[in-house]
MARVEXMAR-451787 format. One record per residue (C-alpha): residue number from 1; x, y, z. Coordinates in Angstrom, 1 decimal. Layout:
// MARVEXMAR-451787
   rose       xx       yy       zz
    NUM        X        Y        Z
...
***
This chain:
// MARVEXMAR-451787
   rose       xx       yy       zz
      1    -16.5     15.0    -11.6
      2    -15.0     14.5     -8.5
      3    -14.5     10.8     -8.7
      4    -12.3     11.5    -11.7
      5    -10.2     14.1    -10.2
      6     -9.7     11.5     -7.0
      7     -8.2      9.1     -9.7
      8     -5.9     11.6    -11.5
      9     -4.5     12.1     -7.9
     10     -1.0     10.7     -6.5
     11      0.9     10.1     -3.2
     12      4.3      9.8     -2.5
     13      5.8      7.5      0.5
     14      8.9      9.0      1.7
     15     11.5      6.3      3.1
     16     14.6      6.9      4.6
     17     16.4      6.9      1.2
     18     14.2      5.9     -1.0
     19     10.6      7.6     -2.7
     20      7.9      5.7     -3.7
     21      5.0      7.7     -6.0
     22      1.6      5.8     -6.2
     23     -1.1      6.5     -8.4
     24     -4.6      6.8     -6.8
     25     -7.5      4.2     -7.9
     26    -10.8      5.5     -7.4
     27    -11.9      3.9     -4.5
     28    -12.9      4.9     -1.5
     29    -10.1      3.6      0.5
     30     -7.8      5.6     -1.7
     31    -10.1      8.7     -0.8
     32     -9.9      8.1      3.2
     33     -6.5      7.8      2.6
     34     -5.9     11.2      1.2
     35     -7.9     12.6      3.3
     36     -5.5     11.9      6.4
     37     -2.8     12.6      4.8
     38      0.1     13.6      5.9
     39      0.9     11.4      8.2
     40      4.1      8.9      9.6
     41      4.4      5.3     10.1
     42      7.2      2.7     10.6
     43      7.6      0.3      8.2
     44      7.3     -3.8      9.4
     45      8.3     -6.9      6.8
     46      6.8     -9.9      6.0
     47      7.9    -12.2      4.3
     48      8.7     -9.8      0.7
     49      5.7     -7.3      2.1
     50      6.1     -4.0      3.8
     51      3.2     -2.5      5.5
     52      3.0      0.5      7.9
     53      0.0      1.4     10.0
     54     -2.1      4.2      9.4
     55     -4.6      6.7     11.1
     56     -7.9      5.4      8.9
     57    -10.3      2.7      9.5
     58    -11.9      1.3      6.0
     59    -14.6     -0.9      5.5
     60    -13.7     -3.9      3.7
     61    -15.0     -3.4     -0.4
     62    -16.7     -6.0     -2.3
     63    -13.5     -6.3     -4.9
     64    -11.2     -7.1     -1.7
     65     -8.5     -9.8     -2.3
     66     -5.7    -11.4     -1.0
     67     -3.8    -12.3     -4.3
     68     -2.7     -9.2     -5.4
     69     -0.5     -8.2     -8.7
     70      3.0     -6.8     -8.5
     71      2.8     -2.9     -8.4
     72     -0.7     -3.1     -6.4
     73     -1.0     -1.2     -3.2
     74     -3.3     -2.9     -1.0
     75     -5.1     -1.9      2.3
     76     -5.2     -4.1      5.3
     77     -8.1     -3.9      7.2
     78     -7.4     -6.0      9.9
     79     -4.2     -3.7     11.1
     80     -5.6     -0.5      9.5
     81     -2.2     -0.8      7.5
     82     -1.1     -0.2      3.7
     83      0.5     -3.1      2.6
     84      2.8     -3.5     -0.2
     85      3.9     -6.9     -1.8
     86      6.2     -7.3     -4.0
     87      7.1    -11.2     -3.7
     88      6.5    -14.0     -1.6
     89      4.9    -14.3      1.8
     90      4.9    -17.0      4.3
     91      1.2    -17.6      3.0
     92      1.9    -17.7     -1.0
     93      1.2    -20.6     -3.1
     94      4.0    -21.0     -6.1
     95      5.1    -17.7     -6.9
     96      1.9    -15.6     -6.3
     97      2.0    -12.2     -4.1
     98     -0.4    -13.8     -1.5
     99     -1.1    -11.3      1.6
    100     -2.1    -12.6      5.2
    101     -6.4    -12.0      4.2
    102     -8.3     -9.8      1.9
    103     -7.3     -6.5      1.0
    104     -9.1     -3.3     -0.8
    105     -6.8     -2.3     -3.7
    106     -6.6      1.4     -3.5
    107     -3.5      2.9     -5.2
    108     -0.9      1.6     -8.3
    109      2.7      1.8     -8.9
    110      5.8      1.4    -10.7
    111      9.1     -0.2     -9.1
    112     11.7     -2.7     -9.0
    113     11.6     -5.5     -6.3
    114     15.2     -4.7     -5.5
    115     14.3     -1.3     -5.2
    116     11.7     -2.1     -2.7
    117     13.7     -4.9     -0.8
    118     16.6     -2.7      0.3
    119     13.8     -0.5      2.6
    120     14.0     -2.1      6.2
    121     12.1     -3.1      9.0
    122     11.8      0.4     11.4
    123     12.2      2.6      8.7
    124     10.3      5.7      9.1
    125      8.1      6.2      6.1
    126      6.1     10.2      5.6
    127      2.8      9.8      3.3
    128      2.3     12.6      1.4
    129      0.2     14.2     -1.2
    130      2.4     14.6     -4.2
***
């Protein structure tokens, strides 16, 4: 019963002018994640990726990956950051939304890349429960 309520569950980033809502996957990086929440972050860029740190350490999950779809919110373990993609990196192959190494897919959501690409590097971003 739990599990399902975990899924139903949303967050909301808050940029400087800008909102982001994702929807929870039923994971349990997306759990550790709402746990801690709320918290602030700064946003870096890579290549067509923001990522911001955070205050959890995951594990690494069995479905981890580094090619992720557009709209997935990933987790990267290696900087304990959550990493959104939304184009190329400096590591992508063709056109694929390739991050740096394997991340756990934790949360889903629904935007436009030009949406996402005016948010800069230094940007404060608040994580919320919504």
């Amino acid at each position: 019963m739990e599990k399902c309520k975990l899924f139903m569950k949303k967050i909301i980033l808050k940029f400087k002018d800008k909102e982001l809502i994702l929807n929870l996957r039923d994971t349990p990086t997306a759990a550790l994640i709402y746990d801690a929440l709320p918290f602030t972050s700064t946003v870096k860029k890579w290549g067509e990726e923001i990522y911001f740190e955070t205050p959890v350490d995951v594990e690494l999950e069995n479905n981890a990956r580094a090619v992720v779809e557009f709209g997935e919110i990933a987790f990267w373990n290696g900087g304990s950051a959550i990493a959104i993609g939304y184009g190329k990196t400096p590591v992508s192959k063709n056109n694929e939304i390739r991050l740096i190494s394997p991340c756990n897919i934790w949360a889903d959501s629904s935007f436009d890349k030009s949406y996402i690409e005016q948010i800069k590097e230094n940007e404060t971003v608040k994580i919320e429960k919504f």
